[in-house]
C-alpha positions, 0 to 999 in steps of 0.5 A: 394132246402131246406136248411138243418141245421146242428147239430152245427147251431140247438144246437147253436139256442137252446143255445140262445133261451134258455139265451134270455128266462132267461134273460126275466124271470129274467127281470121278476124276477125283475119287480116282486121284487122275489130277485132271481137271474138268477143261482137261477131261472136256478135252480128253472127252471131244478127243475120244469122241473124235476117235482118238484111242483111249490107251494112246490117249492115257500114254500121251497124258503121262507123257505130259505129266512126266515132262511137265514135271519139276526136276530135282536139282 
């Protein structure tokens, strides 16, 4: 008899296998020194998975980080 997964369990599974992906892009994150932290990659991940370009989206973040950034008096 096959065992039949309901709705509940899947979305559950999903929902994990999900954080435990963020949380090895974020150990990533950091081995790689990216500053990024995980709201930050959740969002670069929705906005690549939307079809934004990777490469613009690396660009518009060092733009961030330079603008952001403290000036030298």
């Amino acid at each position: 008899m096959p065992i039949v997964k309901s709705s509940s369990t899947t979305s559950e599974s999903t929902t994990n296998e999900a954080r435990e992906a963020l949380d090895r892009l974020h150990e990533l994150s950091q081995l790689l020194n990216t500053g990024l932290d995980k709201k930050t990659l959740t969002a670069c991940v929705r906005l690549l998975e939307a079809g934004v370009h990777p490469d613009a989206l690396a660009q518009i973040i060092q733009v961030l980080r330079t603008e952001t950034r403290p000036t030298k008096l």
